[in-house]
C-alpha positions as CSV (number, residue, x, y, z in Angstrom):
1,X,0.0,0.0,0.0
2,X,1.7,3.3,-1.2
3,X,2.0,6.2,1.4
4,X,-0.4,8.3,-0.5
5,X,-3.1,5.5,0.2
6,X,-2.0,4.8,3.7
7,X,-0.9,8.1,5.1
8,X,-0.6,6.4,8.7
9,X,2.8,4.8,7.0
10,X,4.2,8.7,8.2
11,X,2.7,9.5,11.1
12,X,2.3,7.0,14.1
13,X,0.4,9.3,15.9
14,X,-2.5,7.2,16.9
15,X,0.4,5.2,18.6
16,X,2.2,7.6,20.8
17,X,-1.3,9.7,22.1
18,X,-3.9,6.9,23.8
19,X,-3.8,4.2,26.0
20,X,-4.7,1.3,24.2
21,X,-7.2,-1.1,26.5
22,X,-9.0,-3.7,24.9
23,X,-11.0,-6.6,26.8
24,X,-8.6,-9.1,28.3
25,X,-9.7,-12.1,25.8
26,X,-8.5,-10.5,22.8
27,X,-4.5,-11.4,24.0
28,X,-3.3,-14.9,23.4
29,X,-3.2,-16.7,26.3
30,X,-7.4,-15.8,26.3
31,X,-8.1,-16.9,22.7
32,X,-7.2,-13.8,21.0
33,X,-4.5,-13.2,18.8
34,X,-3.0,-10.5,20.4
35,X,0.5,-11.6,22.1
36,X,-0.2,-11.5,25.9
37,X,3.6,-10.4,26.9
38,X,3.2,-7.2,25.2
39,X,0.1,-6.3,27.2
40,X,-0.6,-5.1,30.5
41,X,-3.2,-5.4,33.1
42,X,-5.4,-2.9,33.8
43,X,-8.1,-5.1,35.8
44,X,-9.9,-8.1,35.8
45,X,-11.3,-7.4,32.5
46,X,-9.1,-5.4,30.5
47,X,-5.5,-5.0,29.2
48,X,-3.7,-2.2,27.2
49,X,-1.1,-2.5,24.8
50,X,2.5,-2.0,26.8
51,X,3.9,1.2,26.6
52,X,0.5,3.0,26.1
53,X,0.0,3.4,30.0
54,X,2.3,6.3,30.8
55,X,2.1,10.6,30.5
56,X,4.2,10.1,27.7
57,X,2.3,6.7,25.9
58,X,4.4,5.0,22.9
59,X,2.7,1.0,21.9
60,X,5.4,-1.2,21.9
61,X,4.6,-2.3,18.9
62,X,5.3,1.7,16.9
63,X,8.5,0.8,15.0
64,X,10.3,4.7,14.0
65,X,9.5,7.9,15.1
66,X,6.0,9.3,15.0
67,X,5.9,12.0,12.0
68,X,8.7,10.0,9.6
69,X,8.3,6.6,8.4
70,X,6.3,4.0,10.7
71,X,4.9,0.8,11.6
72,X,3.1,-1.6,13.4
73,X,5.1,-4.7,14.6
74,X,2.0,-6.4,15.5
75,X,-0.3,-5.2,12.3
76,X,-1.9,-8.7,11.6
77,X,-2.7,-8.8,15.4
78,X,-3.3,-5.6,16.6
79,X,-6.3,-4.9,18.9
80,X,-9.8,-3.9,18.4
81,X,-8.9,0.0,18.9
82,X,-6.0,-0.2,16.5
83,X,-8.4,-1.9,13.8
84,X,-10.8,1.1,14.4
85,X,-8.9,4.2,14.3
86,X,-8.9,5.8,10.5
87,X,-6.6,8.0,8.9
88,X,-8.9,11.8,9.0
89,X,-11.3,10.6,12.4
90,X,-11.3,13.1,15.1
91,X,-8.8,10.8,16.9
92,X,-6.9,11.2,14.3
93,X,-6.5,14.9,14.3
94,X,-6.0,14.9,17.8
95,X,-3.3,12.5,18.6
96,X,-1.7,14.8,15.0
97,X,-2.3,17.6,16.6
98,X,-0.8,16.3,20.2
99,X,2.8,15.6,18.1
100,X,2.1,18.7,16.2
101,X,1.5,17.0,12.8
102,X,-0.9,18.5,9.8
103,X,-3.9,17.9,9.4
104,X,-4.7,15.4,6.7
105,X,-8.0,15.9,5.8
106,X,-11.4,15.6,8.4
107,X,-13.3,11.5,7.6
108,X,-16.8,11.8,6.3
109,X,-19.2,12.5,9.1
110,X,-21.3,9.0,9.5
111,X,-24.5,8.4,7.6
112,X,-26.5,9.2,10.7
113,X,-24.9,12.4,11.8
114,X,-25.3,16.1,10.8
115,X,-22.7,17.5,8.1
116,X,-20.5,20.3,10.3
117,X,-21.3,23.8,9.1
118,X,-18.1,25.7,7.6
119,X,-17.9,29.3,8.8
120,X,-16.7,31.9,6.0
């Protein structure tokens, strides 16, 4: 997938804003396929991703530095709020803004909500 179709290839933003807690079975040793050793425990029912628990949070699995050219070490078995985050979504454009990266563009609002109105 080219950078211009995957601009998260150059940012790793996403990785280095939000904890990243999941429910507990989605690690290995309950079923899932996430790999248990780099998770943490956050209680009896869910686990983050290590690293993503801290002031300053940074997933284990972000390989470079947010901003130049990055990746997931665990892609293929990332966890439910990896899978969900999209290039443009408000979480997007704030974890950007948090590293003080561009915006890329604003996602679609969803089907069901109101279009934003554009002062000017």
């Amino acid at each position: 997938m080219s950078e211009k179709s995957n601009p998260c290839q150059s940012c790793g933003a996403c990785c280095a804003s939000f904890r990243v807690s999941f429910y507990w079975a989605e690690a290995d040793d309950g079923g899932g396929p996430v790999p248990g050793h780099l998770t943490e425990k956050l209680n009896d029912w869910t686990r983050c991703m290590r690293g993503t628990w801290s002031a300053s949070p940074r997933c284990v699995g972000l390989q470079g530095e947010v901003g130049g050219s990055v990746g997931c070490g665990v892609y293929p078995l990332r966890p439910s709020p990896c899978r969900e985050v999209e290039a443009g979504s408000a979480q997007c454009l704030k974890a950007r803004a948090i590293h003080g990266l561009p915006v890329l563009w604003e996602a679609p609002a969803a089907a069901n909500e109101p279009e934003p109105l554009l002062a000017g």
